[in-house]
C-alpha positions in Angstrom: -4.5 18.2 7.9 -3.4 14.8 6.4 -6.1 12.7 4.4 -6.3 8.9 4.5 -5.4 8.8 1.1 -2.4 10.6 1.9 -1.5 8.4 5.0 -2.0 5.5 2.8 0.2 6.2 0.0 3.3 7.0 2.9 2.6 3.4 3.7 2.9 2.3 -0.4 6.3 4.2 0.7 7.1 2.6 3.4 6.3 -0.6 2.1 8.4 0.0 -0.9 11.4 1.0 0.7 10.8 -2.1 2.8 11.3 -4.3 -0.7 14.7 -2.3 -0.6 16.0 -1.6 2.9 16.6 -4.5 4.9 15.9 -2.4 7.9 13.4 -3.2 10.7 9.9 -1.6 9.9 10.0 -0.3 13.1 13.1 1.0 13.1 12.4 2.0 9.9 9.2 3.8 11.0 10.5 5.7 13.4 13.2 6.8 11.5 10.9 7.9 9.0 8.7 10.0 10.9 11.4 11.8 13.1 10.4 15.2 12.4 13.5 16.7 11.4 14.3 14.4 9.0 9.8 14.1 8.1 10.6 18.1 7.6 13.0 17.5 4.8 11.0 15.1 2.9 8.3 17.9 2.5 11.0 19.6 0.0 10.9 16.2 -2.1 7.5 15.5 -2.2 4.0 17.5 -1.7 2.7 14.6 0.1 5.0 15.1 3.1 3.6 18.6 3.6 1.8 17.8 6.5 3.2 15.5 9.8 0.4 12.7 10.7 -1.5 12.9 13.5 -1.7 10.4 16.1 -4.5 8.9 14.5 -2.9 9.0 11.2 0.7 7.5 12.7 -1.4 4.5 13.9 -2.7 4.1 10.5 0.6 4.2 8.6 2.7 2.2 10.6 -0.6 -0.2 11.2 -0.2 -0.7 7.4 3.1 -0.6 6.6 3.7 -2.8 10.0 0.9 -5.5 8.6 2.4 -5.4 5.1 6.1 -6.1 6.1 4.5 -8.9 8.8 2.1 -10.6 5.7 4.7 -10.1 3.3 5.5 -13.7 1.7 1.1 -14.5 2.3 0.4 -11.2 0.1 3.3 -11.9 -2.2 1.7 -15.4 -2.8 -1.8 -14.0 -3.7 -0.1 -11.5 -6.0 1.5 -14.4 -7.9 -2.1 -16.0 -7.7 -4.3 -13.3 -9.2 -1.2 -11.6 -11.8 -2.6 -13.7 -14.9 -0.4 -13.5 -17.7 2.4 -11.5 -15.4 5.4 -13.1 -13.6 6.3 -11.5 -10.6 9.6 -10.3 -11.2 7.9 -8.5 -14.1 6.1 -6.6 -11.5 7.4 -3.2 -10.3 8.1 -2.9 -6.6 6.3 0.3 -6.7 3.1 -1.8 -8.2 3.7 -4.4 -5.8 3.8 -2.5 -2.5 0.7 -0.3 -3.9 -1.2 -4.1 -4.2 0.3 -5.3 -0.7 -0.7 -2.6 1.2 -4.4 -3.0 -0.3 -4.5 -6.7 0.0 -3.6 -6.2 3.2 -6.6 -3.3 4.1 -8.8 -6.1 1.9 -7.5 -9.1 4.4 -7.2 -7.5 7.9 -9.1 -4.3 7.8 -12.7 -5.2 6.4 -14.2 -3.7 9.0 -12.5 0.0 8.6 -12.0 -0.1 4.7 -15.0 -1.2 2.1 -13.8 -3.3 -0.7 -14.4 -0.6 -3.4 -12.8 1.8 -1.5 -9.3 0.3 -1.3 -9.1 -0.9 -4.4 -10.3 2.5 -6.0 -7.4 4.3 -3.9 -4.8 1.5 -4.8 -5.7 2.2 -8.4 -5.5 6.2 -7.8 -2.4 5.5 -6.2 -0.9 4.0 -9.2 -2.4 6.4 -11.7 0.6 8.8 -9.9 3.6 6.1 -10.6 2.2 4.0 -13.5 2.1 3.7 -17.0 -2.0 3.0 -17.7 -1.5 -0.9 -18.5 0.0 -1.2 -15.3 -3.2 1.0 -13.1 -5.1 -2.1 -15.2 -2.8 -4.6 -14.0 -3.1 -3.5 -10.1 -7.2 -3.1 -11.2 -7.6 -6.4 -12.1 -4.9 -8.2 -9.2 -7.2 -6.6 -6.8 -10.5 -7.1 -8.1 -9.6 -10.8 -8.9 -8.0 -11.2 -5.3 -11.6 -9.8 -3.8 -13.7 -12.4 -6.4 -11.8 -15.1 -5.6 -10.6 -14.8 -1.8 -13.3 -12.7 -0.1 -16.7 -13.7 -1.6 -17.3 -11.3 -4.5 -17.3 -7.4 -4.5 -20.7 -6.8 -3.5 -20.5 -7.7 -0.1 -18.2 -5.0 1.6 
């Protein structure tokens, strides 16, 4: 059985190769999760181990889907809240890890507390990341919920 955690980093994947791939992110999702070519990512990458259930295919291509739709909005609060970064210093792993919880942070509240996605965008960079760069997507995030969404106490 696939976690959420799980579900969510396949979006950070998705999103990524959206940065790359100037394919639809539909087309692109359903690409993706054809299950003979899903099976052969499994080989790759633990994290394909398991296909998504319906639930979980909802999720991902929610995300992935939102991301590719908010793009240029997220992008902009990225640039906002990386002090002392310019984007095209940022990597486009870093970057889809912070769109995709920006966008759980902007259009999810209800489904994802604040901690929470920021604490799994940060776990999910600890697996890519150099450590100065898990503190970079810390503090782009917790910045982002300070100064957009009323402070981290709230959600």
């Amino acid at each position: 059985m696939m976690t959420r955690t799980a579900a969510r980093e396949i979006a950070v994947h998705l999103s990524f190769e959206e940065s790359v791939n100037p394919m639809d992110a539909g087309e692109m999702f359903d690409v993706f999760f054809d299950r003979d070519y899903y099976a052969t990512l499994s080989s790759e990458d633990e994290l394909y181990s398991d296909y998504p259930d319906d639930a979980q295919l909802r999720y991902i291509r929610r995300l992935a889907g939102g991301v590719a739709e908010h793009s240029a909005e997220l992008d902009s609060y990225i640039e906002k809240y990386s002090r002392n970064w310019r984007f095209e210093r940022i990597s486009r792993v870093a970057a889809a890890i912070i769109r995709v919880a920006m966008f759980e942070l902007l259009y999810m509240p209800e489904e994802i507390p604040y901690k929470a996605a920021i604490n799994e965008a940060v776990t999910i960079a600890k697996g890519y990341e150099e450590p100065d760069v898990v503190r970079f997507v810390n503090g782009v995030l917790g910045g982002f919920v300070k100064g957009e969404l009323g402070g981290a106490d709230e959600k």
